[in-house]
C-alpha positions in Angstrom: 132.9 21.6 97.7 132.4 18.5 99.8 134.3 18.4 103.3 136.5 16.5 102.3 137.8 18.6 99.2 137.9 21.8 100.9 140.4 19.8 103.3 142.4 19.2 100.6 142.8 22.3 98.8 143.2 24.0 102.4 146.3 21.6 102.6 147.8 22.5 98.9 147.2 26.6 99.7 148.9 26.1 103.3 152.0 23.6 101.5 152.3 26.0 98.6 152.2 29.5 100.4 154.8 27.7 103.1 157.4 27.0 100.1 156.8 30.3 98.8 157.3 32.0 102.1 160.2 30.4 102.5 161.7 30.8 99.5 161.3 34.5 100.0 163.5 34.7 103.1 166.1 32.7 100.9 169.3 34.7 99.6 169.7 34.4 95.7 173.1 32.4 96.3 171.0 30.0 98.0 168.1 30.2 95.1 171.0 29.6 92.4 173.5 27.2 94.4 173.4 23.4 92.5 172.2 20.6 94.4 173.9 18.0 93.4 172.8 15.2 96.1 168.9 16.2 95.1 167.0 16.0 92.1 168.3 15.9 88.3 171.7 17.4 87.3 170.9 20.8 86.7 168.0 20.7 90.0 169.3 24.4 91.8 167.9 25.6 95.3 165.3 27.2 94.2 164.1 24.2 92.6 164.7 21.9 95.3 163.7 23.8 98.3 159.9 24.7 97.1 159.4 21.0 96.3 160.8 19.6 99.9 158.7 22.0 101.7 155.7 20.8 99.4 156.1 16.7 99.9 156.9 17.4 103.1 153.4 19.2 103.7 151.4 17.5 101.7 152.9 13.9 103.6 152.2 15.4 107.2 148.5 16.1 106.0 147.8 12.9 104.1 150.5 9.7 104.5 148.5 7.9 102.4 148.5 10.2 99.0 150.9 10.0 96.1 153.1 13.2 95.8 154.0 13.4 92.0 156.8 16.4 91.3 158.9 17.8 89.1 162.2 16.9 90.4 162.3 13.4 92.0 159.3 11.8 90.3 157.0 10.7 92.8 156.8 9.4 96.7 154.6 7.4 98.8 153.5 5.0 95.3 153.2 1.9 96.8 149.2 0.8 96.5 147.1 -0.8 98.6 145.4 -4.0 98.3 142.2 -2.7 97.8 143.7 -0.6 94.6 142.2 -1.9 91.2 143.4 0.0 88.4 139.9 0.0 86.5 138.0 0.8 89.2 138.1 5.0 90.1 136.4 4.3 93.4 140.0 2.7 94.8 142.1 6.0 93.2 144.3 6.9 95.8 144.6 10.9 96.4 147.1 12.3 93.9 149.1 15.5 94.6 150.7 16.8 91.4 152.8 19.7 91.5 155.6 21.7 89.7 157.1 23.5 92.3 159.1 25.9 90.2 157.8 26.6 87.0 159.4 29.1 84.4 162.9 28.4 86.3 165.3 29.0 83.2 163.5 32.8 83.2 164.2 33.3 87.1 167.5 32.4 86.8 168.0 34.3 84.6 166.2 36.8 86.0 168.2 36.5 89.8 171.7 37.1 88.5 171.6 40.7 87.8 171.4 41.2 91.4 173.9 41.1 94.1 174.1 37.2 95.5 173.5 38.4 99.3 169.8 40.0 98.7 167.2 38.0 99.3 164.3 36.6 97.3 161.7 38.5 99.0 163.5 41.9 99.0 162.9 41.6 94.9 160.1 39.4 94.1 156.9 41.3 94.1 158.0 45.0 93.8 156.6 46.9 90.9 160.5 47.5 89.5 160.7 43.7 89.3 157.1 43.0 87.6 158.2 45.9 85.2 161.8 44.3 84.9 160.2 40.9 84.2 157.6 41.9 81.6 160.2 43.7 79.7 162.4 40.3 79.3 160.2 37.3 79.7 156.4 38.5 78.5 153.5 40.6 80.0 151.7 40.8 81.8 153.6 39.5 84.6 150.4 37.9 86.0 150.4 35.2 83.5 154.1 35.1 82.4 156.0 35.0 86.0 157.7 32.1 87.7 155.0 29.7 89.8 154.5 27.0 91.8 151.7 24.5 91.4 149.7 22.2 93.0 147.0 20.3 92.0 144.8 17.2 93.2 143.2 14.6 90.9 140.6 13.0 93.5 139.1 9.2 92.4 140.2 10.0 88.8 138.8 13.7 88.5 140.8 16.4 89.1 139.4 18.8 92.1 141.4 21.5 92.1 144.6 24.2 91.0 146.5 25.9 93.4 149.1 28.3 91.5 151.5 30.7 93.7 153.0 33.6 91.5 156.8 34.3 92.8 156.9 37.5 90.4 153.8 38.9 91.1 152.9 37.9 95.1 149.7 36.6 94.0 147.7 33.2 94.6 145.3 31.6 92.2 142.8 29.2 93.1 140.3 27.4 90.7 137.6 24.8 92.4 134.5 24.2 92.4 133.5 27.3 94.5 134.8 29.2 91.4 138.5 31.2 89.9 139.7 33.8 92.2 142.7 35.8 92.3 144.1 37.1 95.4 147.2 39.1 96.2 149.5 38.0 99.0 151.0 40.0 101.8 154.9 40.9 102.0 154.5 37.9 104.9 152.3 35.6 106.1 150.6 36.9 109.3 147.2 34.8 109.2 146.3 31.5 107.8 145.4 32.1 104.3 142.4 29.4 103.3 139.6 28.7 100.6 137.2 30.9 102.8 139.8 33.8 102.6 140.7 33.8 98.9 136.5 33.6 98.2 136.3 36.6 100.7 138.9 38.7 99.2 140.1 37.6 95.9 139.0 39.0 93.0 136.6 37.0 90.4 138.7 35.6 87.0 136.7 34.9 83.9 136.7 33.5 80.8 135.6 35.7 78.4 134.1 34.2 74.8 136.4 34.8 72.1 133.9 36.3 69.8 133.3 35.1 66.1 136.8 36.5 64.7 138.4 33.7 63.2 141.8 35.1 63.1 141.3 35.6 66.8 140.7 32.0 67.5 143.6 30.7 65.4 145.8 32.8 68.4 147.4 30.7 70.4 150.2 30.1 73.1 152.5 26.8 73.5 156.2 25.8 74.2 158.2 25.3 71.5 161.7 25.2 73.8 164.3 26.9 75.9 167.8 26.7 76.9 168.7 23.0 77.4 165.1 21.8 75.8 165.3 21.0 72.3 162.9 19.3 70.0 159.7 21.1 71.0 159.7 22.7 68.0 160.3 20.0 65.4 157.7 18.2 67.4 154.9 20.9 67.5 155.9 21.2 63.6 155.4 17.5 63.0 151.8 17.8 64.2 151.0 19.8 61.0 148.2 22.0 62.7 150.3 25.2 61.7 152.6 25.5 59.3 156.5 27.0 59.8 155.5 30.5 57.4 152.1 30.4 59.7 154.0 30.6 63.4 154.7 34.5 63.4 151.2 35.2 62.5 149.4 32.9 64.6 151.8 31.8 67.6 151.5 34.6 70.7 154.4 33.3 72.5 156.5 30.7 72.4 158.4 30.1 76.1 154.8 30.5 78.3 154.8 28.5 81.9 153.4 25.4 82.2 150.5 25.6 84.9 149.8 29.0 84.1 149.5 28.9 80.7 145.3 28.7 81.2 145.2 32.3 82.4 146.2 33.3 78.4 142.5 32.5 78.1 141.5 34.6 81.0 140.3 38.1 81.8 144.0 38.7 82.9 145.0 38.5 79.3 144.7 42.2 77.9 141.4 42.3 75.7 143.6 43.5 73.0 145.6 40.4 72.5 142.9 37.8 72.6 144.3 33.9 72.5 142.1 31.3 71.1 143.2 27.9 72.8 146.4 27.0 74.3 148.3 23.4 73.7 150.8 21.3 75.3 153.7 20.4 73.6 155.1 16.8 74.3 155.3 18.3 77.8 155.2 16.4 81.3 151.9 16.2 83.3 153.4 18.4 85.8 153.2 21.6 83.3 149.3 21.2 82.0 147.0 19.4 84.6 146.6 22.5 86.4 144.5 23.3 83.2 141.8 20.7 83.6 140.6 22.7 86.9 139.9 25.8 84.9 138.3 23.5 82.1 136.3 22.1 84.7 135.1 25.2 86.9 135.0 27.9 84.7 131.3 29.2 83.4 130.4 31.1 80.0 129.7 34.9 81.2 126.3 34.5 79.2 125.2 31.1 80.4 126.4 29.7 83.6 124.7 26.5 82.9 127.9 26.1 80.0 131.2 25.7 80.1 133.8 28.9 79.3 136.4 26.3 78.0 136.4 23.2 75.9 139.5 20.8 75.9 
């Protein structure tokens, strides 16, 4: 990665682990307490407290960049005179991030426990994981709650940084490669690119063989509570019929930025997915895909790409 890059992706790591370790020390009354001067109408704590830490990071490293997030759009939009929309040499630096993704499930998941304990007391112990994967998909690694950031760079995006709240574990896909890396109970030591490539563990992207029912596997959203018509939508599409869904559709509510690892080595080699789609969803919930398109190699040839898009 050039100097530059690795600066950024150091600044998305430090803003995303700071929300996260901060979130942790947060009670669940304050995760599941309504904001109602922040954000849309049903924005909660643990929505708007991840994404203030992240603008708020990401603006103290770079003034100059747009901060595009879930809940209040965008900041720091205006361009500069030198900005010509044809021209990707004048792209300003783009942050895009989703700084709670997969809330519905953890708030769902929070409210069986007593409103004084905090996040970090649950999140991250094997009960939990085991708790989650029984209600809201396995394994946990894929399925949990995340938060997101990644930065499109003169057009082309440069990197995903995706911070598991179930499972305690960072993700990182650049140019220096995939890596998995799990997180300490807290944050003792600056955790960088350098780190996760020293102790994270490798994530592939394993071919999908030549079954073809295999390849017609796949994962997308088709709605939740309070998100309606992303079923009739993916229906509308005609690339797989109503009668066709429970033979061919894995799962139905994944997360947004995470929904790449389905096509991972963390997916068990027994339930193999064949491509993954977005669904009439925001950019928020898929860009952290085009990373993994980008960076990740075929096993066999690493001249080739593991993913098409």
């Amino acid at each position: 990665m050039q100097g530059v890059e690795r600066s950024h992706l150091n600044a998305a790591i430090s803003a995303a682990l700071k929300a996260y370790y901060d979130f942790r020390e947060a009670t669940i009354e304050d995760a599941l307490r309504p904001i109602a001067t922040y954000g849309k109408k049903d924005t909660l704590g643990m929505d708007a407290g991840p994404e203030i830490t992240i603008c708020g990071e990401l603006a103290q490293y770079d003034s100059g960049a747009v901060v595009v997030t879930e809940e209040i759009g965008s900041k720091e939009i205006l361009l500069s005179d030198t900005f010509r929309p044809n021209d990707p040499q004048t792209f300003r630096t783009v942050f895009i991030s989703d700084p709670t993704d997969r809330s519905n499930q953890l708030k769902a998941f929070l409210t069986q426990f007593p409103r004084e304990r905090t996040i970090g007391s649950i999140l991250g112990e094997s009960d939990s994981v085991t708790e989650w994967e029984k209600n809201f998909g396995a394994p946990a690694t894929i399925t949990g709650a995340t938060s997101a950031i990644s930065c499109i760079r003169r057009g082309v995006p440069i990197f995903a940084v995706i911070v598991n709240y179930i499972t305690k574990e960072l993700v990182v896909s650049c140019a220096a490669g995939n890596k998995i890396l799990k997180l300490p109970d807290k944050l003792t030591s600056a955790i960088d690119l350098e780190y996760v490539q020293m102790k994270g563990k490798i994530i592939s992207f394993p071919g999908i063989g030549e079954n073809i029912r295999n390849m017609r596997k796949f994962v997308t959203f088709l709605g939740d509570v309070g998100k309606i018509g992303y079923k009739e939508n993916f229906l509308d599409s005609g690339l797989v019929g109503e009668d066709q869904l429970s033979d061919f559709l894995h799962y139905d509510k994944p997360g947004g930025p995470s929904r790449a690892l389905y096509l991972s080595s963390l997916q068990p080699h027994t339930l193999p997915i064949g491509f993954i789609l977005a669904n009439g969803e925001k950019i928020g919930e898929w860009i952290h895909w085009l990373s993994f398109v980008q960076f990740a190699l075929s096993q066999h040839d690493n001249s080739q790409p593991a993913l098409v898009s």
